[in-house]
SERO-4910 file (N, C-alpha, C, O; in steps of 0.05 Angstrom, whole numbers):
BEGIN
 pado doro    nc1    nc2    nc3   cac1   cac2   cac3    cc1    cc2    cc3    oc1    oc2    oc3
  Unk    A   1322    345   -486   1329    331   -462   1348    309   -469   1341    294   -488
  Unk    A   1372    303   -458   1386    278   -463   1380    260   -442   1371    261   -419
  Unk    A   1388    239   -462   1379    210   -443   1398    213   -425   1416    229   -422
  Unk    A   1388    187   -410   1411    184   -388   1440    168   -400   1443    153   -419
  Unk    A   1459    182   -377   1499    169   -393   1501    154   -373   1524    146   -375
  Unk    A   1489    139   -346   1501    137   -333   1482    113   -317   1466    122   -301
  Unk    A   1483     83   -320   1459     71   -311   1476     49   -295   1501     47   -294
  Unk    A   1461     35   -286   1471     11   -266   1454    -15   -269   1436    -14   -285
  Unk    A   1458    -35   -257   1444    -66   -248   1442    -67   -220   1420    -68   -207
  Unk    A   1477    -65   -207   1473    -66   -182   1481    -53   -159   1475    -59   -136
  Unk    A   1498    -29   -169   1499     -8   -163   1521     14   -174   1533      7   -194
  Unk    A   1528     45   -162   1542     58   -170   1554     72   -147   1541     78   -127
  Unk    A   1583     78   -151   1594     95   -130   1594    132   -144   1604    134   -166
  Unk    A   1590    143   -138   1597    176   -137   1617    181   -111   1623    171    -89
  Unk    A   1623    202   -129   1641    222   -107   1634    247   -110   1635    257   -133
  Unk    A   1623    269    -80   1620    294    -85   1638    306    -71   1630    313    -49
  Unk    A   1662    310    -77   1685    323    -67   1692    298    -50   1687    276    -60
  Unk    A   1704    300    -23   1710    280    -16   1690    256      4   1698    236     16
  Unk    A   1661    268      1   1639    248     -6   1629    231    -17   1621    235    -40
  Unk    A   1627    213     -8   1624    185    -25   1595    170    -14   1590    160      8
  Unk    A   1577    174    -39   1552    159    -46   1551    135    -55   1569    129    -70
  Unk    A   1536    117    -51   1536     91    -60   1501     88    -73   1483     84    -56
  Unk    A   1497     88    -91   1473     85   -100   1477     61    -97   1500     52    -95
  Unk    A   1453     43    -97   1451     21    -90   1428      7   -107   1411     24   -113
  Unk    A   1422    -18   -118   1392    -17   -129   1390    -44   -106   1408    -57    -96
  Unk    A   1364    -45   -103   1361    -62    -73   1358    -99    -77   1354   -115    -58
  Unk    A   1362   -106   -111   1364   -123   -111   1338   -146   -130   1341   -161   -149
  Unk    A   1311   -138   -110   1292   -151   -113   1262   -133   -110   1260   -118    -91
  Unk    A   1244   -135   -127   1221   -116   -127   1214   -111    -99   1214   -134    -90
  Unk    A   1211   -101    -85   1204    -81    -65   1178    -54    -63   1156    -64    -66
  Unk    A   1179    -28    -59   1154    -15    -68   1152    -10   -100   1130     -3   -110
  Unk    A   1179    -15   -116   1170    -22   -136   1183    -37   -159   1197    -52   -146
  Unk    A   1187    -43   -179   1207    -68   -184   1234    -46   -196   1248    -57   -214
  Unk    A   1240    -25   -191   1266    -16   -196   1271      1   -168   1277     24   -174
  Unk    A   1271     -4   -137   1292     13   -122   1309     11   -126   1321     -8   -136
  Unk    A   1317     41   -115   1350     40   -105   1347     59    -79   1328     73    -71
  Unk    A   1367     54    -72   1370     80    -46   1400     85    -50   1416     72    -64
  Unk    A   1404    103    -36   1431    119    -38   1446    124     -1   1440    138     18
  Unk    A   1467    106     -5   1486    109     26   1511    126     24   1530    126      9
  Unk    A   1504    138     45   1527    148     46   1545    144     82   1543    156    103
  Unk    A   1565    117     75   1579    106     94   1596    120    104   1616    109    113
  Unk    A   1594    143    106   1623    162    120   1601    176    148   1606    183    171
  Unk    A   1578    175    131   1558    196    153   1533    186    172   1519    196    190
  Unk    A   1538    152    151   1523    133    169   1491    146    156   1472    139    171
  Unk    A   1483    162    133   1468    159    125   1438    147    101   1447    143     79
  Unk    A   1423    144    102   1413    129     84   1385    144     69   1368    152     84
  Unk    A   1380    148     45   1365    160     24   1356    135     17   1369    119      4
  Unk    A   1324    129     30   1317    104     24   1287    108      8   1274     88      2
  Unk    A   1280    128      3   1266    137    -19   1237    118     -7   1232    123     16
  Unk    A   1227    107    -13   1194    103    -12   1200     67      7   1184     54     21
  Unk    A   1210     65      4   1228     35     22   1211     39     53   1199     20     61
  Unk    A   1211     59     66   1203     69     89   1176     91     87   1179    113     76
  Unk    A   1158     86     95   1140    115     92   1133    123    121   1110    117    130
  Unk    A   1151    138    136   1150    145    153   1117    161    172   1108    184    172
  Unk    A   1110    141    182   1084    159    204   1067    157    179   1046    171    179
  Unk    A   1074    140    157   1046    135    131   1037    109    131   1044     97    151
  Unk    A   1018     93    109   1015     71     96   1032     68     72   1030     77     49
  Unk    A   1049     53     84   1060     33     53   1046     27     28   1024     17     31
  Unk    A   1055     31      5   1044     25    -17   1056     14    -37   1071     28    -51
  Unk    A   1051    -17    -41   1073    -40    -49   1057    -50    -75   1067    -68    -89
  Unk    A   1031    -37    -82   1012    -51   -106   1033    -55   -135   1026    -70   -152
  Unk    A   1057    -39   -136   1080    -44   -163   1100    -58   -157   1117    -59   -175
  Unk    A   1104    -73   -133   1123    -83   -125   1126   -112   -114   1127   -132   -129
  Unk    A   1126   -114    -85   1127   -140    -72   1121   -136    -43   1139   -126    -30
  Unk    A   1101   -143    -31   1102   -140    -10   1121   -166     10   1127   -158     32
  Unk    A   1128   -190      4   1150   -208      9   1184   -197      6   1204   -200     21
  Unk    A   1181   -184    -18   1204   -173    -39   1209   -145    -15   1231   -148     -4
  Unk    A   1199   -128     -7   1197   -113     19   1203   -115     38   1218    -99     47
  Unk    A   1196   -131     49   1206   -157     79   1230   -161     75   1243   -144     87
  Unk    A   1245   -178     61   1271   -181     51   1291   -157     55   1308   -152     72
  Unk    A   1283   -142     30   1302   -114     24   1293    -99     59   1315   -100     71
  Unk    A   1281    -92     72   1284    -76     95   1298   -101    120   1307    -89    140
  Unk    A   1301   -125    122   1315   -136    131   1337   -143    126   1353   -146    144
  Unk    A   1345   -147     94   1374   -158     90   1389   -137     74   1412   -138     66
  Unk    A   1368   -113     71   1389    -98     56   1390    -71     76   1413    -64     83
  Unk    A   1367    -52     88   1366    -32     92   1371    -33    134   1381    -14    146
  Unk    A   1365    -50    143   1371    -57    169   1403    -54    172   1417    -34    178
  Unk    A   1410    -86    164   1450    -85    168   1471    -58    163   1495    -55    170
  Unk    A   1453    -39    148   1461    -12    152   1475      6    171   1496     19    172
  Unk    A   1454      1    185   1458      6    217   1462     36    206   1482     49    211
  Unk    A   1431     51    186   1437     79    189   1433     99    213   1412     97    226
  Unk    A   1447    113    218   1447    135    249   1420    152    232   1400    152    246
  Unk    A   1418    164    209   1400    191    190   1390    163    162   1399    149    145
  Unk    A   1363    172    175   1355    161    146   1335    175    134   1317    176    150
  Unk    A   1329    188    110   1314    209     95   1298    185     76   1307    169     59
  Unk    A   1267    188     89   1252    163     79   1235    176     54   1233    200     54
  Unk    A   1222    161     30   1205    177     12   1177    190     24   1165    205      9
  Unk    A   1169    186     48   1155    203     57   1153    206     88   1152    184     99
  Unk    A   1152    222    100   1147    226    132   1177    239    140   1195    235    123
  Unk    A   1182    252    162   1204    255    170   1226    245    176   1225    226    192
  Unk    A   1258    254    164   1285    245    175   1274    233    197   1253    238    209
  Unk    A   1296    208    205   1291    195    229   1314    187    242   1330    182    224
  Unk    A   1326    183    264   1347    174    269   1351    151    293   1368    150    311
  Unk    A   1334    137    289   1331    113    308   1313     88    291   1306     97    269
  Unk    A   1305     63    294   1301     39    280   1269     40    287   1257     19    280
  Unk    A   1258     54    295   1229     58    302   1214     54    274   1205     32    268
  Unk    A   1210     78    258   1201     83    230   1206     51    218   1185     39    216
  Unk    A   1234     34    207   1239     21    203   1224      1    214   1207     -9    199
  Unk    A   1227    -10    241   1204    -33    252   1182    -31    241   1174    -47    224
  Unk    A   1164      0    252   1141      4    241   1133     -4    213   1110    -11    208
  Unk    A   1150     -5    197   1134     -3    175   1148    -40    174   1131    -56    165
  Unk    A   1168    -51    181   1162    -81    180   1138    -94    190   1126   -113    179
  Unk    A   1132    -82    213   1102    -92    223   1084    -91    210   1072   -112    206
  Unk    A   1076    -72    200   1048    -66    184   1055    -85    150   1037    -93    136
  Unk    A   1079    -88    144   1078   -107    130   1082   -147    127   1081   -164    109
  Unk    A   1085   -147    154   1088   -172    161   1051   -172    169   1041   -194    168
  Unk    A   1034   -152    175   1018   -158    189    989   -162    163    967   -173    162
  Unk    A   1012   -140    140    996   -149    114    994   -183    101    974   -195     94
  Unk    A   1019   -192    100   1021   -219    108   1006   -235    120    999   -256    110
  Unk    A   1001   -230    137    984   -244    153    955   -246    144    940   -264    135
  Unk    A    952   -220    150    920   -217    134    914   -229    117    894   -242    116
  Unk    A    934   -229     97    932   -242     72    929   -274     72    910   -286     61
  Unk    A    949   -285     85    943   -305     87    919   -325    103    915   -349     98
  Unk    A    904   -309    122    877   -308    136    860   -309    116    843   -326    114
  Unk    A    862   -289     96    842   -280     76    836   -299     56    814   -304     46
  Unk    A    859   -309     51    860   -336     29    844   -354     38    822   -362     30
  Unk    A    859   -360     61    856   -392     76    820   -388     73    808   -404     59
  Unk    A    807   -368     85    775   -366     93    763   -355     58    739   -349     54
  Unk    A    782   -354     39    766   -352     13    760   -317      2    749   -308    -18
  Unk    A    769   -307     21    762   -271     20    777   -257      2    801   -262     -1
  Unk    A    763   -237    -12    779   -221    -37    795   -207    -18    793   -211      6
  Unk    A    816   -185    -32    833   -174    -18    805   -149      1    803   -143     25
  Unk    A    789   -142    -22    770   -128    -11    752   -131     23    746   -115     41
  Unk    A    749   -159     18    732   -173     39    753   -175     59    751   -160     78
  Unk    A    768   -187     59    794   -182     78    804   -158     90    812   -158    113
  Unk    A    804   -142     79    814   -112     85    778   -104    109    776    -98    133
  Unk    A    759   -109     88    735    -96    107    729   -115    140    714   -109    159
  Unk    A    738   -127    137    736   -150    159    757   -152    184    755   -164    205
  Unk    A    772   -138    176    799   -137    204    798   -100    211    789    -81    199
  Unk    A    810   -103    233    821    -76    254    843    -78    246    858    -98    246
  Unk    A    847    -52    236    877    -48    233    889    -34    254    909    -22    247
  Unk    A    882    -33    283    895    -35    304    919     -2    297    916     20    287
  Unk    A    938    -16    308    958     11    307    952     22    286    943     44    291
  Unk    A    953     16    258    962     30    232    935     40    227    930     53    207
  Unk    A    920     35    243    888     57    235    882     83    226    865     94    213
  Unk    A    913     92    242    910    133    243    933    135    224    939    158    219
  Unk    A    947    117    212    962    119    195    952    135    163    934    123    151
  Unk    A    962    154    154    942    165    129    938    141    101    951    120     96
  Unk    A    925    149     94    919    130     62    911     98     74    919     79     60
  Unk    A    897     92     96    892     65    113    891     45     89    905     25     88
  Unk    A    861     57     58    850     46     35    872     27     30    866      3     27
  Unk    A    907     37     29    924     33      9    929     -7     24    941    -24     12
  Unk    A    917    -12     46    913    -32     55    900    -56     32    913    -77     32
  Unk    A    885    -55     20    867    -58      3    890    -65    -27    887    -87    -39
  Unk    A    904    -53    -33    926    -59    -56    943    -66    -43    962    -71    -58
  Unk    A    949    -69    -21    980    -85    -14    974   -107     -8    992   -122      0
  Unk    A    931   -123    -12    932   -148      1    926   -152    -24    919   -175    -25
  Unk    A    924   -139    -49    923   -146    -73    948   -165    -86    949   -187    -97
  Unk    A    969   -141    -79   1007   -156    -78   1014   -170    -65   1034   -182    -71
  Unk    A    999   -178    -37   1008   -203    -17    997   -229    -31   1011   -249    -37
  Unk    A    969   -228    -35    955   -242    -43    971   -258    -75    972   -282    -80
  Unk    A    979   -237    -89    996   -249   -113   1021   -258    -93   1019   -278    -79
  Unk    A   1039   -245    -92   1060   -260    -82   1061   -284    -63   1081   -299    -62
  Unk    A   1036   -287    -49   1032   -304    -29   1021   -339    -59   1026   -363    -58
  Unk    A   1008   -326    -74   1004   -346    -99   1020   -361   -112   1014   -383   -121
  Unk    A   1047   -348   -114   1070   -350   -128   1074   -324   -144   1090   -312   -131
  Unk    A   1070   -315   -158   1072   -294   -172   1102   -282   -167   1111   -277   -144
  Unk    A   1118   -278   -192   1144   -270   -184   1145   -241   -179   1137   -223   -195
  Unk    A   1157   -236   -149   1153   -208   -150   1153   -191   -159   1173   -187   -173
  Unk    A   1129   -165   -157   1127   -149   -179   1117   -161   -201   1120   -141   -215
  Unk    A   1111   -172   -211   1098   -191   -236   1074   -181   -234   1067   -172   -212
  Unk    A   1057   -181   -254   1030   -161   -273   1008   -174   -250   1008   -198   -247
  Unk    A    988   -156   -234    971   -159   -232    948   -137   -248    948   -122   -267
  Unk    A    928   -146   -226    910   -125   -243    900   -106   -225    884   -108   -206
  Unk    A    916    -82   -235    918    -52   -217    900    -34   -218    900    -17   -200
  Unk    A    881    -33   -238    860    -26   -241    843    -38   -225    832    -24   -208
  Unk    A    837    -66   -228    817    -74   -207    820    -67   -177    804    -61   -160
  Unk    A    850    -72   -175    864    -64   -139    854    -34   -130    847    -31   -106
  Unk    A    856     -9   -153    857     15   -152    821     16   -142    814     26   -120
  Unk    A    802      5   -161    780      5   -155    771     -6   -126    760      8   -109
  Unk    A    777    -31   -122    778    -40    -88    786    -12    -74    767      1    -69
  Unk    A    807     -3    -68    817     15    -58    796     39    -52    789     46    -30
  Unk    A    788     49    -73    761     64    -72    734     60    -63    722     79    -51
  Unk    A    719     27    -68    702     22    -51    714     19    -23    701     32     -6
  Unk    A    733      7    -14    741     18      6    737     42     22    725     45     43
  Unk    A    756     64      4    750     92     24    730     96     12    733    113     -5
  Unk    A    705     85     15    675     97     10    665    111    -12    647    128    -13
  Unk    A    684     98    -34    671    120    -57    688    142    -64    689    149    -87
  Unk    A    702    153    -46    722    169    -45    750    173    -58    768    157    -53
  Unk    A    754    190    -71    777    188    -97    798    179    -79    791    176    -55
  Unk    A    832    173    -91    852    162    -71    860    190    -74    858    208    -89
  Unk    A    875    182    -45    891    217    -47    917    203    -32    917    181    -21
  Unk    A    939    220    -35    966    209    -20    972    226      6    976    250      5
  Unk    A    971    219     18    968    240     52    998    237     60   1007    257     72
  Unk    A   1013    218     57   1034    202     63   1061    209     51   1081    196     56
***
């Protein structure tokens, strides 16, 4: 296998015939501390890889859930993509998917910060609220490690910076009842 010839910081242009890609790396930890997504400005499209989990739960436990907020506002919004191919759930071509998943992470935010303020593990917090819309959303548990990452980032913790993912992974599991994690999403 050869390594890779061909790496970036902050981004890269390709050309596939007279197509032009823009790999992009998004800046700041996000779902995990190395995205990128890939535009392509001729077709108004966007390859936003796990950035969006379309009709899923977000899963930010390697990343940032603040660092997330940001990049889908200042980087993946001003886009203004018409097609966007998300890392999970279906092509989409309207700002729906996009809101959606700002909500459920602003709303992780919140939680989080409720959870603090009243002294609650990410655990205790997660078992104590309605998750309202995002209920029927698959992998709900993954709630449970993103108030793991709010909870750090909300600390200071520089995004993406070392928690403890094992313990988060375990929460996650008493959560879904004992029940192994599975990715539905």
């Amino acid at each position: 296998m050869d390594p890779p010839f061909l790496t970036f910081t902050e981004g890269v242009t390709l050309h596939i015939g007279d197509l032009r890609a823009e790999v992009r790396h998004v800046g700041t930890p996000a779902h995990t501390t190395n995205d990128s997504l890939v535009w392509f400005p001729d077709r108004a499209t966007l390859f936003c890889g796990d950035l969006i989990f379309n009709g899923g739960t977000p899963f930010l436990l390697m990343g940032s859930v603040v660092g997330a907020i940001d990049v889908l506002e200042n980087v993946v919004a001003p886009l203004g993509a018409t097609t966007t191919v998300p890392g999970h759930g279906p092509v989409f071509h309207d700002r729906a998917p996009l809101d959606a998943t700002l909500d459920y992470l602003r709303f992780v935010i919140d939680l989080a910060e409720r959870g603090r303020a009243a002294g609650a593990s990410p655990l205790e917090a997660a078992r104590d609220t309605d998750l309202g819309r995002f209920a029927d959303w698959p992998d709900a548990e993954r709630i449970v490690g993103n108030l793991h990452r709010a909870y750090a980032d909300l600390d200071g913790l520089e995004r993406g910076g070392h928690i403890e993912v094992l313990a988060a992974l375990a929460d996650m599991v008493t959560y879904n009842g004992g029940h192994p994690l599975t990715c539905l999403a």
